[in-house]
mmCIF file of the C-alpha atoms, coordinates in Angstrom:
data_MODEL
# 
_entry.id   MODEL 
# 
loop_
_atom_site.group_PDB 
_atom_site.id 
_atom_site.type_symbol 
_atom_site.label_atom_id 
_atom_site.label_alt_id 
_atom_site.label_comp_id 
_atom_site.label_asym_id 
_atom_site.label_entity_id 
_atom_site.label_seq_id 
_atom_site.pdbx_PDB_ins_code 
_atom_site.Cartn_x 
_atom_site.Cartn_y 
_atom_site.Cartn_z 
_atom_site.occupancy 
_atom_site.B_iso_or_equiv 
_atom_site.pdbx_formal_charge 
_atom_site.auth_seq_id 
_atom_site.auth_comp_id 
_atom_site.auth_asym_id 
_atom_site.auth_atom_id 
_atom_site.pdbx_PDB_model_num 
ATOM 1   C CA . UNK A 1 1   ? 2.649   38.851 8.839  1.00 0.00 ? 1   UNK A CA 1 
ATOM 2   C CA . UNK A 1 2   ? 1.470   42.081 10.395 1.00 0.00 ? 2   UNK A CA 1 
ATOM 3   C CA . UNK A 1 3   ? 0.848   40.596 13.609 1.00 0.00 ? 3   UNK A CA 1 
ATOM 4   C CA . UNK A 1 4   ? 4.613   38.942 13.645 1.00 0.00 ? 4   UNK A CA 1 
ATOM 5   C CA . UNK A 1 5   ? 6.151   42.549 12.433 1.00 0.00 ? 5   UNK A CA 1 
ATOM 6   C CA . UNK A 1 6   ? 4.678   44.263 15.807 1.00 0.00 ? 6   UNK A CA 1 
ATOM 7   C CA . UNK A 1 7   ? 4.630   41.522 18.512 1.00 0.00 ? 7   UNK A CA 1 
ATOM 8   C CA . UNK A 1 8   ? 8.229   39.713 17.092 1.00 0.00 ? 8   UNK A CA 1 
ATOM 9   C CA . UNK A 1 9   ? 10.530  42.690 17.669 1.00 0.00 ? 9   UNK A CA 1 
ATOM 10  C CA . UNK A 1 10  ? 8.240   43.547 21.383 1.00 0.00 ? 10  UNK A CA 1 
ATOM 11  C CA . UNK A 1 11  ? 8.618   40.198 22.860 1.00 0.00 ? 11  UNK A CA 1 
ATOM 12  C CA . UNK A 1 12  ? 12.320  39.073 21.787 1.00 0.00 ? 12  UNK A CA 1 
ATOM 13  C CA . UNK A 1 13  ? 13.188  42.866 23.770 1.00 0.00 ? 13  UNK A CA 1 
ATOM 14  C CA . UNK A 1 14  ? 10.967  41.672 26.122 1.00 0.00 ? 14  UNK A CA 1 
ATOM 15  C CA . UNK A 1 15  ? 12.196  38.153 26.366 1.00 0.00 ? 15  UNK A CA 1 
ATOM 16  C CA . UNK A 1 16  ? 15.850  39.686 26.470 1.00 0.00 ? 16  UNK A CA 1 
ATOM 17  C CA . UNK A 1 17  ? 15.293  42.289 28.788 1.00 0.00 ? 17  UNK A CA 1 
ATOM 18  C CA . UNK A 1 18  ? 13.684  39.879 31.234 1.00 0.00 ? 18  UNK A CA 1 
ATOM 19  C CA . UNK A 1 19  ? 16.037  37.098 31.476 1.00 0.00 ? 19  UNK A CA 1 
ATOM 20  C CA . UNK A 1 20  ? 19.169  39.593 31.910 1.00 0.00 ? 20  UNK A CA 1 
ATOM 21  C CA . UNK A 1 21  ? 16.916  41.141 34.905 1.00 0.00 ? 21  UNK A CA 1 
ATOM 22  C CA . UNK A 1 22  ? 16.008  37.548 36.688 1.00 0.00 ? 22  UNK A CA 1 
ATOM 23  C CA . UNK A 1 23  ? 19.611  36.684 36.493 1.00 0.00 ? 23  UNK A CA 1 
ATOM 24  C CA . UNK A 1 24  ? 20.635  40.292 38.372 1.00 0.00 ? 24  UNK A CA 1 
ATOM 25  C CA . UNK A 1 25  ? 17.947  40.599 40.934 1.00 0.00 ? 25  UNK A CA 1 
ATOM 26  C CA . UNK A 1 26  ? 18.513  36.674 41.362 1.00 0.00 ? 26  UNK A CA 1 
ATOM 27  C CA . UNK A 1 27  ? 22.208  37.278 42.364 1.00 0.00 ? 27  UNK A CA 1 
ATOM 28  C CA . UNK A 1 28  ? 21.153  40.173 44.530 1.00 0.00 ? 28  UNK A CA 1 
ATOM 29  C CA . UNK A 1 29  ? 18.395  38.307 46.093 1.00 0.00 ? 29  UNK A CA 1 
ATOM 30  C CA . UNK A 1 30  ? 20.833  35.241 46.374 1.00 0.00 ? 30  UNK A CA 1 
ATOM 31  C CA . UNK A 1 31  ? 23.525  37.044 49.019 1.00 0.00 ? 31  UNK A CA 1 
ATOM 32  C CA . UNK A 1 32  ? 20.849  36.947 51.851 1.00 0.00 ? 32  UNK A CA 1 
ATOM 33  C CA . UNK A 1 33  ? 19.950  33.545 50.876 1.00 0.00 ? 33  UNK A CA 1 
ATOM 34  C CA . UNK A 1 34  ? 19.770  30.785 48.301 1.00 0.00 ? 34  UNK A CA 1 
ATOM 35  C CA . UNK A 1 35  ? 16.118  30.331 47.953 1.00 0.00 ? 35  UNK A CA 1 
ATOM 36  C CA . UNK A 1 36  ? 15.112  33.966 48.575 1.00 0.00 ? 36  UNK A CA 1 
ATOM 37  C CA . UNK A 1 37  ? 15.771  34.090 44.237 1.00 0.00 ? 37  UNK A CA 1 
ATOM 38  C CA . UNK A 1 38  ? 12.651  31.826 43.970 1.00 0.00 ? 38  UNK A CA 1 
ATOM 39  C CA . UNK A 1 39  ? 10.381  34.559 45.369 1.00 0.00 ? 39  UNK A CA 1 
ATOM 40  C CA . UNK A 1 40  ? 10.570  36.044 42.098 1.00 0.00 ? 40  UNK A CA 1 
ATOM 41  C CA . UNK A 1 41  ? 9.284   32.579 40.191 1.00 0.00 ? 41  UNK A CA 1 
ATOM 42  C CA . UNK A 1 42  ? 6.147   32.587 42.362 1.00 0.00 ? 42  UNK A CA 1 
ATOM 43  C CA . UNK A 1 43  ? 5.765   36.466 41.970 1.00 0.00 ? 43  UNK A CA 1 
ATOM 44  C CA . UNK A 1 44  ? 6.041   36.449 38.458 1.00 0.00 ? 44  UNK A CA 1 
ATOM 45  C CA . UNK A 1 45  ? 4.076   33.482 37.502 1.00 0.00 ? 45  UNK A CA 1 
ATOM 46  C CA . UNK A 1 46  ? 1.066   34.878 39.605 1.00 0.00 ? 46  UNK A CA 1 
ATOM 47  C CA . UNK A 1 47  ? 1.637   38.205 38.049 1.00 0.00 ? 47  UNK A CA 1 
ATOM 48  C CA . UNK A 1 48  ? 1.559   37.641 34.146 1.00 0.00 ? 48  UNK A CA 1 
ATOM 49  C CA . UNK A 1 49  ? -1.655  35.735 34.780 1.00 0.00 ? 49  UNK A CA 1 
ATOM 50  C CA . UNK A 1 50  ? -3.709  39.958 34.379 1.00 0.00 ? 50  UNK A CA 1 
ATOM 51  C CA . UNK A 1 51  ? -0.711  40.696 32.043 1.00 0.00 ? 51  UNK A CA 1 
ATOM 52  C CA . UNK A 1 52  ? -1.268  38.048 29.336 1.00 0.00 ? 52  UNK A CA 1 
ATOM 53  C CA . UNK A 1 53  ? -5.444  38.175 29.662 1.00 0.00 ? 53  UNK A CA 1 
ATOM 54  C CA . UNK A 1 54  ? -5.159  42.178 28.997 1.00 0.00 ? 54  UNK A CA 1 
ATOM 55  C CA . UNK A 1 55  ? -2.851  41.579 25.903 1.00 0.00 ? 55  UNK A CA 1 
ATOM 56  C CA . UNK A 1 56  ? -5.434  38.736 24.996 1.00 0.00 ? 56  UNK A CA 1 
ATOM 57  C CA . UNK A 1 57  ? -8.438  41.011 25.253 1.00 0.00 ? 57  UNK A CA 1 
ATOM 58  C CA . UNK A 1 58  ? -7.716  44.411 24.973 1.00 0.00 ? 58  UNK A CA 1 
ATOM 59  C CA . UNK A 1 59  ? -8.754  46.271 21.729 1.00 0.00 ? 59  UNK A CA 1 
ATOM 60  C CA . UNK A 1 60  ? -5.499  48.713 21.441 1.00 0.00 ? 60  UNK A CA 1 
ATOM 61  C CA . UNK A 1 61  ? -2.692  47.677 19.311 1.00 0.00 ? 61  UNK A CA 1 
ATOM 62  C CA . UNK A 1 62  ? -0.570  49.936 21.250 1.00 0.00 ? 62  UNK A CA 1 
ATOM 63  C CA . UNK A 1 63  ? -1.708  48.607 24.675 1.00 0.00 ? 63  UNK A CA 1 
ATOM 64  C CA . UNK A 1 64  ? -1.064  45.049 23.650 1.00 0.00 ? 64  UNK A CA 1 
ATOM 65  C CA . UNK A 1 65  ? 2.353   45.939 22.798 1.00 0.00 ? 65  UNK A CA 1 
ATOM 66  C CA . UNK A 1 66  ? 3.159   47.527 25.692 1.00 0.00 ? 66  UNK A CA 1 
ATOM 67  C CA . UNK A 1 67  ? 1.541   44.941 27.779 1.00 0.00 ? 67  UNK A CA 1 
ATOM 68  C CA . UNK A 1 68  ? 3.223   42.090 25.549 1.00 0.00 ? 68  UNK A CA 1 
ATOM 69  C CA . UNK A 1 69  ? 6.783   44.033 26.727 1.00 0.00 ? 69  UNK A CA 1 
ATOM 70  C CA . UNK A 1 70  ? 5.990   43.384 30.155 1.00 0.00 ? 70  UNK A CA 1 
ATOM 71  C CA . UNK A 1 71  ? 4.642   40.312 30.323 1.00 0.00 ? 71  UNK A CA 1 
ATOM 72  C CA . UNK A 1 72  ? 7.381   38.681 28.219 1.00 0.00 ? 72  UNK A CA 1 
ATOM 73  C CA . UNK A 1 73  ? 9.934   39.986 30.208 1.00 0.00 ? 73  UNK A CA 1 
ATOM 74  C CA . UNK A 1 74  ? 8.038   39.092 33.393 1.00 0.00 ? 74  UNK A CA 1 
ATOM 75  C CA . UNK A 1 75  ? 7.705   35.624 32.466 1.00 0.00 ? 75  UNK A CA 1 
ATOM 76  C CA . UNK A 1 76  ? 11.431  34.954 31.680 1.00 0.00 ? 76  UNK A CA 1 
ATOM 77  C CA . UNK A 1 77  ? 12.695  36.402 34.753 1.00 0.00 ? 77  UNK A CA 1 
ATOM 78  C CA . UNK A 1 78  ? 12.588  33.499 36.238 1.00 0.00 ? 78  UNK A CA 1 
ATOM 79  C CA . UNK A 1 79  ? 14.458  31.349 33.819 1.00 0.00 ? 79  UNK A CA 1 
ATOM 80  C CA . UNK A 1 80  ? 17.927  32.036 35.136 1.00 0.00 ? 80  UNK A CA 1 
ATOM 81  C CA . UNK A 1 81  ? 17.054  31.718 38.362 1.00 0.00 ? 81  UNK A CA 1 
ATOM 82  C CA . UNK A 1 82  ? 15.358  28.292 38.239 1.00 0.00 ? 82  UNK A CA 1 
ATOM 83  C CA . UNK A 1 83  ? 18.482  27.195 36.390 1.00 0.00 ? 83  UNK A CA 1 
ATOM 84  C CA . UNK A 1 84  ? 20.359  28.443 39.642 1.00 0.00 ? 84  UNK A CA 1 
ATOM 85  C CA . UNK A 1 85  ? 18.241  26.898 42.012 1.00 0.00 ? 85  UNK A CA 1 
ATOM 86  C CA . UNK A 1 86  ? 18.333  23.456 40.727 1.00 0.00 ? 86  UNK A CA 1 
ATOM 87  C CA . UNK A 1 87  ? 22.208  23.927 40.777 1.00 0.00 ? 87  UNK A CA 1 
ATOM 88  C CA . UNK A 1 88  ? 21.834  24.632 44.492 1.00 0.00 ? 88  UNK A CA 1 
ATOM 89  C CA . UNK A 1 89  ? 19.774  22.019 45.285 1.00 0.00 ? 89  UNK A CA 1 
ATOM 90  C CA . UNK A 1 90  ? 21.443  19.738 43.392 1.00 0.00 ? 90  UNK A CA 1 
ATOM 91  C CA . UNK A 1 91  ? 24.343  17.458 44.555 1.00 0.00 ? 91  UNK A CA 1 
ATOM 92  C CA . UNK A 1 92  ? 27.828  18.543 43.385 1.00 0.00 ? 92  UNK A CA 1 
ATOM 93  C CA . UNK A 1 93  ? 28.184  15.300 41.468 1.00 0.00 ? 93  UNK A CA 1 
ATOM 94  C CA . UNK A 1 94  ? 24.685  15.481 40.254 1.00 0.00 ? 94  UNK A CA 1 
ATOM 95  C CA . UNK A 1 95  ? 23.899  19.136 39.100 1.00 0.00 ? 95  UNK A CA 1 
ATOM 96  C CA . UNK A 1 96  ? 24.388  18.776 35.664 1.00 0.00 ? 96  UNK A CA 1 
ATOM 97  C CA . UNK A 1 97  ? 22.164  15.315 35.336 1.00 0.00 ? 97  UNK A CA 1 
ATOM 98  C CA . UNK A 1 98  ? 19.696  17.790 36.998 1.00 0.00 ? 98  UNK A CA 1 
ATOM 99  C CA . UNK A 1 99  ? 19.732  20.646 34.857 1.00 0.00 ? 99  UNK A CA 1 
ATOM 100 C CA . UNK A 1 100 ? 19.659  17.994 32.185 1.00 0.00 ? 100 UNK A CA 1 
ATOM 101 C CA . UNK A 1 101 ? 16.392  16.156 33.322 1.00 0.00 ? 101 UNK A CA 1 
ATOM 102 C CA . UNK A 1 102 ? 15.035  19.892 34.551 1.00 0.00 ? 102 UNK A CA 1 
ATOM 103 C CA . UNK A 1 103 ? 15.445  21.287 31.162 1.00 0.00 ? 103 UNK A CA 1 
ATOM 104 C CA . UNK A 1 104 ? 14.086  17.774 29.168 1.00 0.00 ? 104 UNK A CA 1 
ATOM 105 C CA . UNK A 1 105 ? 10.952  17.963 31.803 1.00 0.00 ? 105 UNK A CA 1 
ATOM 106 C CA . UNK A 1 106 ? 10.681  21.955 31.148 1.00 0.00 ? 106 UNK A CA 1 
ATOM 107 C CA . UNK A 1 107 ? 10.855  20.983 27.025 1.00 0.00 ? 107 UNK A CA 1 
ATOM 108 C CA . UNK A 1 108 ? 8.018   17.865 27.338 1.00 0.00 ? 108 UNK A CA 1 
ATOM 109 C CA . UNK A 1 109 ? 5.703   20.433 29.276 1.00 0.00 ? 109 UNK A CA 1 
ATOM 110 C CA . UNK A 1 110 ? 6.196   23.541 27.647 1.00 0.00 ? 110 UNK A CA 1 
ATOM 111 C CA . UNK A 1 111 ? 6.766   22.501 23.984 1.00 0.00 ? 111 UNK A CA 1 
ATOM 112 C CA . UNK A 1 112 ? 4.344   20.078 24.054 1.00 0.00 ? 112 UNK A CA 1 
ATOM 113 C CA . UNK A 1 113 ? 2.551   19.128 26.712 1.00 0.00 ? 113 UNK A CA 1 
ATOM 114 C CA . UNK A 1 114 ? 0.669   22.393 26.996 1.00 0.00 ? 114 UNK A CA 1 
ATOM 115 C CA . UNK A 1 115 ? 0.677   23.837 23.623 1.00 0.00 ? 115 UNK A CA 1 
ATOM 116 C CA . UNK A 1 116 ? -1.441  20.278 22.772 1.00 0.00 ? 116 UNK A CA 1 
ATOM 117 C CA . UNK A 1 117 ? -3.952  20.997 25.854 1.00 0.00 ? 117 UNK A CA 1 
ATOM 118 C CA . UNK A 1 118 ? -4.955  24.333 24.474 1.00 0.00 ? 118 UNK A CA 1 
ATOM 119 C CA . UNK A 1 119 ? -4.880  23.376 20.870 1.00 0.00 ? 119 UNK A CA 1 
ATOM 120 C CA . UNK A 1 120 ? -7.510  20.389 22.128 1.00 0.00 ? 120 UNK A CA 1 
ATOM 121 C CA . UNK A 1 121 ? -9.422  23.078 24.104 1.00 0.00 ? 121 UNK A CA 1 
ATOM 122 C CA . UNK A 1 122 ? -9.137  25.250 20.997 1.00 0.00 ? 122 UNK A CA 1 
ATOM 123 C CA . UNK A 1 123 ? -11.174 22.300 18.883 1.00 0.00 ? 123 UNK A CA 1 
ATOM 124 C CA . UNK A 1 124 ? -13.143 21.369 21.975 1.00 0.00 ? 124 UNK A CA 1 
ATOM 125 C CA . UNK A 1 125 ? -14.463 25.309 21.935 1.00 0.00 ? 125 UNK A CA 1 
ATOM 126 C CA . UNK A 1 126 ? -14.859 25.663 18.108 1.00 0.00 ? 126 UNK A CA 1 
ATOM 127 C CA . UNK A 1 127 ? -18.762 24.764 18.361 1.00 0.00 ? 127 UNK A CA 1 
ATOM 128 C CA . UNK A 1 128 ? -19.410 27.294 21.094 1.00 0.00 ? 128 UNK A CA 1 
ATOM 129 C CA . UNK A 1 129 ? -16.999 30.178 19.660 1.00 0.00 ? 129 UNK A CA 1 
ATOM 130 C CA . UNK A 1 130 ? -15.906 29.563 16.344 1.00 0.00 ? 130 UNK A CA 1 
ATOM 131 C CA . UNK A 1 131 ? -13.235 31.392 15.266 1.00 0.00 ? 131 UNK A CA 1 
ATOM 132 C CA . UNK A 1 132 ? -12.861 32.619 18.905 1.00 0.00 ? 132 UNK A CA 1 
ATOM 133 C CA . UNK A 1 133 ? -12.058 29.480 20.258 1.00 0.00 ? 133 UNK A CA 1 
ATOM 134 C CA . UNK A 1 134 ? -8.354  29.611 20.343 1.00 0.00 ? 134 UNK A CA 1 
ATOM 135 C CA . UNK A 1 135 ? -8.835  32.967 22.018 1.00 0.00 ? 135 UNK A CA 1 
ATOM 136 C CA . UNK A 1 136 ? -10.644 31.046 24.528 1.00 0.00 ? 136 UNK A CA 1 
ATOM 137 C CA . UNK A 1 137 ? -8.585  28.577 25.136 1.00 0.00 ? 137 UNK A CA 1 
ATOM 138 C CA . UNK A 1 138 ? -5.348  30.847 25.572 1.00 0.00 ? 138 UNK A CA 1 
ATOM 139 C CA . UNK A 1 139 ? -7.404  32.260 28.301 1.00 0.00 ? 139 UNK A CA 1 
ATOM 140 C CA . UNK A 1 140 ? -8.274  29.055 29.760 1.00 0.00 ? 140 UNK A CA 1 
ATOM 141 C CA . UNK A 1 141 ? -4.544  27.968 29.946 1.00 0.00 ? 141 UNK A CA 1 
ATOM 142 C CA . UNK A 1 142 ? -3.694  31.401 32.063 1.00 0.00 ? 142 UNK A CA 1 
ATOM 143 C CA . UNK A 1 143 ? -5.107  28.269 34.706 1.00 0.00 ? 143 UNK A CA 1 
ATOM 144 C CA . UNK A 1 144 ? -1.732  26.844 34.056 1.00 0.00 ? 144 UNK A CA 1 
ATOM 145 C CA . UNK A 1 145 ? 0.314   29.821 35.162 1.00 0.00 ? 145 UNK A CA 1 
ATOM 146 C CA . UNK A 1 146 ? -1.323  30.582 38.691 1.00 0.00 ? 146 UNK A CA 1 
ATOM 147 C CA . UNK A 1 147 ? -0.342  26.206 38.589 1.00 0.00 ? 147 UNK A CA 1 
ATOM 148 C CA . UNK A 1 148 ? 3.240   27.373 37.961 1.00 0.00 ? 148 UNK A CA 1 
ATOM 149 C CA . UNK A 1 149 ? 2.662   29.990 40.834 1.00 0.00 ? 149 UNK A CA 1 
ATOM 150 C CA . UNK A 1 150 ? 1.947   27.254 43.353 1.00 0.00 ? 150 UNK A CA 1 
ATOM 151 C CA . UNK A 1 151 ? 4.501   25.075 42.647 1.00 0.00 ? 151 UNK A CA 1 
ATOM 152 C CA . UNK A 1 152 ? 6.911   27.827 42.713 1.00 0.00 ? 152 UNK A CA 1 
ATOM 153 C CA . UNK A 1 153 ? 5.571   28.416 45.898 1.00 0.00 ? 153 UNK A CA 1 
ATOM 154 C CA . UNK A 1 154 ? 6.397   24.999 47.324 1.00 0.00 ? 154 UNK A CA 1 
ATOM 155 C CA . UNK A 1 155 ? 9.381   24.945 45.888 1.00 0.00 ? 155 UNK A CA 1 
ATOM 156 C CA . UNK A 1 156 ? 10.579  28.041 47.592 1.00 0.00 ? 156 UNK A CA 1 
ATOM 157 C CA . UNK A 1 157 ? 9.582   26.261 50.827 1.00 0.00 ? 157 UNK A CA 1 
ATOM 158 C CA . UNK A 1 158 ? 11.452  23.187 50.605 1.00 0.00 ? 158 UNK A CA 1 
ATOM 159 C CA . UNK A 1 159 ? 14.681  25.422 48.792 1.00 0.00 ? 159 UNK A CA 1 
ATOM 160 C CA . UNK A 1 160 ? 14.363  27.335 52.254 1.00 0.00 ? 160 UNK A CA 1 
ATOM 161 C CA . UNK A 1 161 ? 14.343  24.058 54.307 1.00 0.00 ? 161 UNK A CA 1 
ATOM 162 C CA . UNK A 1 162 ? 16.905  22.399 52.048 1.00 0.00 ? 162 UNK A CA 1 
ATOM 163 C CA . UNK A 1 163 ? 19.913  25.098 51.756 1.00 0.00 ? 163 UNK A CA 1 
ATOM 164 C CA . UNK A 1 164 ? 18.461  28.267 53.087 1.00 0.00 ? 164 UNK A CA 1 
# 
């Protein structure tokens, strides 16, 4: 309850702050080009990697909120501009089947997908670290982001080839 009533209020500013951002610098961005946005996804996912391991292991409350600030809104910067890029990659007649199947793909991964591979690292860690282990594991999965990073990064490439 105490650990809901300092990080809940932090990360939903966060989370708000960081989405209205993406979408502002991702219409700036967009003028000189239509992939140029997606610099930002690659950026971002390579740079909450250090954010989220210091608000996993730092001892300060008040560091780990400040930290938690950033990194939230870091990480959903990109979230209105992916939902713009798969608009302009997509078809006319075929944009919103593709924001459909992006956002169904985005829910099995996110909501499930990897929330299930670090809760099975979490168990497969309990003998070694006990009470630990999910601490563990959530550092484990930062693997996943620099992932995000590199498909972000190929992405951007064929967005550039594609429209620009």
């Amino acid at each position: 309850q105490e650990v809901g009533l300092f990080f809940g209020p932090t990360g939903a500013l966060g989370l708000f702050f960081g989405i209205v951002a993406g979408g502002w610098l991702g219409d700036r961005l967009s003028r000189r080009s239509l992939s140029r946005p997606l610099i930002i996804c690659v950026a971002n996912n390579l740079a909450i990697i250090p954010l989220y391991l210091i608000v996993l292991w730092v001892q300060s409350l008040e560091v780990a909120l400040v930290v938690t600030f950033i990194a939230m809104a870091t990480s959903t910067m990109s979230a209105p501009i992916i939902q713009a890029a798969v608009q302009n990659v997509a078809e006319p007649q075929a944009r919103a089947t593709a924001v459909g199947v992006f956002n169904v793909v985005v829910g099995i991964l996110g909501q499930g997908l990897l929330p299930l591979s670090v809760g099975i690292m979490s168990d497969a860690l309990m003998p070694r670290f006990g009470q630990e282990s999910l601490h563990w594991a959530l550092t484990i999965a930062t693997v996943y982001m620099a992932i995000s990073g590199l498909l972000f990064a190929r992405a951007l490439k064929l967005t550039a080839q594609r429209i620009g």
